[in-house]
N, C-alpha and C positions, 0 to 999 in steps of 0.2 A: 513715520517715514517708511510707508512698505516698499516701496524701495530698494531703500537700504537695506531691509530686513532678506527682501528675497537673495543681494548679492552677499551678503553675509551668510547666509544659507550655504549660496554657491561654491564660494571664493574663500570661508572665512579662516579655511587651514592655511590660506597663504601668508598669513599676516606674519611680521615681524614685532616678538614681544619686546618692550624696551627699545623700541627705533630712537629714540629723542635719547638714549642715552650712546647708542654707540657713533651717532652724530657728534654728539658734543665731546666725548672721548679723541672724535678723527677730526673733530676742529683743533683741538690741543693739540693732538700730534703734529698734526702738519704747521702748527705756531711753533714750535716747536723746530720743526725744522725748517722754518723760516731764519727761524736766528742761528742754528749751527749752518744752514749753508749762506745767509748773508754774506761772511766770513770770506766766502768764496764769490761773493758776485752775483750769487746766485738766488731765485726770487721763486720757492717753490709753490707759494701763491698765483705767481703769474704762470704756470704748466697746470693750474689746475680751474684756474677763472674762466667764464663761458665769454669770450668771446665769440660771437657768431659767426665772422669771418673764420678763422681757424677751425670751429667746428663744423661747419659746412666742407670745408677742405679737406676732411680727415681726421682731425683730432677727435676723434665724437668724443670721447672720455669729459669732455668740459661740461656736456649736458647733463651731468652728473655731477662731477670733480666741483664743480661751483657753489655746490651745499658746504662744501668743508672748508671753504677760504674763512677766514679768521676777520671777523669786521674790525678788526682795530689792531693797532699795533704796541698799546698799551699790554701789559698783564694785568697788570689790579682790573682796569677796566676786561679784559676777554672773561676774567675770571667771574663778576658778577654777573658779565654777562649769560655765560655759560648755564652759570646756576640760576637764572631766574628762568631761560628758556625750560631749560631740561625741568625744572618745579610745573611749570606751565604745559609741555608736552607728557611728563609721565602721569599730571591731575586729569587732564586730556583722558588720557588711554585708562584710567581705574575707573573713571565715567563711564566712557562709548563703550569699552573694548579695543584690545588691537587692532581686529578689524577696522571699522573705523576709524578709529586714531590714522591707521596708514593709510586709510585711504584719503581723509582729509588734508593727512599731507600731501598727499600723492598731487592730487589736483590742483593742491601749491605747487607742487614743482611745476608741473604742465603748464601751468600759468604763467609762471615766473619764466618758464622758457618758451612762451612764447611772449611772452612782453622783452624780450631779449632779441627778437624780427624785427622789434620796432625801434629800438633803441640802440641795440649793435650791442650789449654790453647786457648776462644775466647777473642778477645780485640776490640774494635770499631774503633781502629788507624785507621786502612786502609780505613775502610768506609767512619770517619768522612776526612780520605784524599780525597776519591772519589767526594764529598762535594765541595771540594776547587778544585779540577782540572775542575770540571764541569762549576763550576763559573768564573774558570781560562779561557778555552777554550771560553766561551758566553763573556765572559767581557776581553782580554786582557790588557787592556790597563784602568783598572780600578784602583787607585791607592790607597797604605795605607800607612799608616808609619809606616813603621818599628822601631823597639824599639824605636818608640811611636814621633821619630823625623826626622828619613830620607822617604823621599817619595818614594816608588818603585812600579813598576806595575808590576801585580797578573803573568803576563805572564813569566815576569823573575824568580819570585819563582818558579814558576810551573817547570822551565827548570831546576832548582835545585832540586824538589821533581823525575822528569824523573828519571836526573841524577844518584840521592840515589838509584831509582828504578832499574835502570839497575846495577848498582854497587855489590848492593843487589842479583839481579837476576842470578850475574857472579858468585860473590864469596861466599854466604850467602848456607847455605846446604839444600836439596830438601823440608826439611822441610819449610823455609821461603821462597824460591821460591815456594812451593802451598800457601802458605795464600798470598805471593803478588799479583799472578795471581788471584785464585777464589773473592778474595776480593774487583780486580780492575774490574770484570766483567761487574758490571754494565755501568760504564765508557765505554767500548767499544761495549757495546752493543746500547747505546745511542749516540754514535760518532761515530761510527767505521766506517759506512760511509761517513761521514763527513773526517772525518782524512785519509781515500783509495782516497778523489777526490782534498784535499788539496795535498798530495802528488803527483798527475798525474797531477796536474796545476802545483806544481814548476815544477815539471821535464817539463813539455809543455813548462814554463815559462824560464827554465834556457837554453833548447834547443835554443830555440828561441833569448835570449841574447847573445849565443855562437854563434850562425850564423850570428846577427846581427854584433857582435866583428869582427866577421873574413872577412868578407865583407867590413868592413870599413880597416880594413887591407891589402885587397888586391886591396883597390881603392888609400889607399895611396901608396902602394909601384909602385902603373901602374905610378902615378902620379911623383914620385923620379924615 
């Protein structure tokens, strides 16, 4: 990726060490003070959610403030949640580098808000999925347990998040097909040629086992 290499040359004092941990620090907090101001009425999630209407108007803080909204109102569930992102964005960044690590989030966010034009509403699903497929892709065969006692590897879920995605992409209306594409952006900007040359090796690879088949084919039937 020279590319990369040259903006990392550039840029690469910019970075933020530990991003994925002070994210999921300001996700708690603010869960947090969802339930002490509940009390009051008050929804310190909804001051910080991107609404595009409201940030277009002034509030621009949402195009940000909407990384930290808390997808669930569970704790047991934020809590694993929390921990599985943050395992996944700090394995991320002892890979790439900070550099990279932010910036492949970075391009989530961009994404994510602009698939927020289309829909009226930004959410960090998709990015924090961009997260999991990227860890998916470097680690297949890395395993977790699933509800918390069968072992499965990252590569098979991942074929079930395609899956939703292309499902999604068929039947879902133009609206959720822009926020899944701008959202997954970063994902293919950072594989895409990774995933163009895994493609042209199976097909090398399956050519080459179909010619091998048919040749032992017609060495048996010379044979009978």
């Amino acid at each position: 990726m020279n590319w990369l290499d040259k903006l990392e040359r550039k840029f690469g004092r910019l970075g933020i060490p530990n991003l994925m941990l002070y994210i999921v620090v300001t996700v708690a907090a603010v869960f947090i003070g969802d339930v002490i101001f509940s009390v009051q009425g008050i929804s310190l999630s909804g001051y910080l959610a991107l609404y595009t209407q409201a940030a277009v108007h002034g509030q621009f803080w949402r195009f940000l403030t909407f990384l930290f909204v808390p997808p669930t109102t569970s704790i047991i569930s934020l809590f694993f949640f929390l921990y599985f992102y943050y395992f996944l964005g700090s394995t991320l960044e002892n890979v790439w580098g900070t550099f990279r690590f932010n910036l492949y989030y970075l391009v989530g966010v961009i994404g994510a808000i602009v698939a927020a034009f289309f829909t009226g509403y930004g959410t960090s699903t998709y990015l924090n999925l961009s997260l999991f497929l990227a860890f998916a892709f470097l680690f297949p065969d890395h395993e977790i347990l699933l509800f918390f006692f069968l072992p499965i590897k990252m590569k098979y879920l991942a074929y079930v998040d395609w899956a939703l995605f292309a499902l999604q992409l068929i039947f879902g209306d133009w609206a959720t097909r822009a926020a899944i594409i701008a959202s997954l952006v970063n994902f293919f900007l950072f594989f895409g040629g990774d995933l163009l040359r895994f493609v042209k090796n199976e097909r090398k690879y399956g050519a080459q086992r179909r010619n091998f088949r048919r040749e032992m084919k017609n060495q048996r039937n010379r044979y009978w």
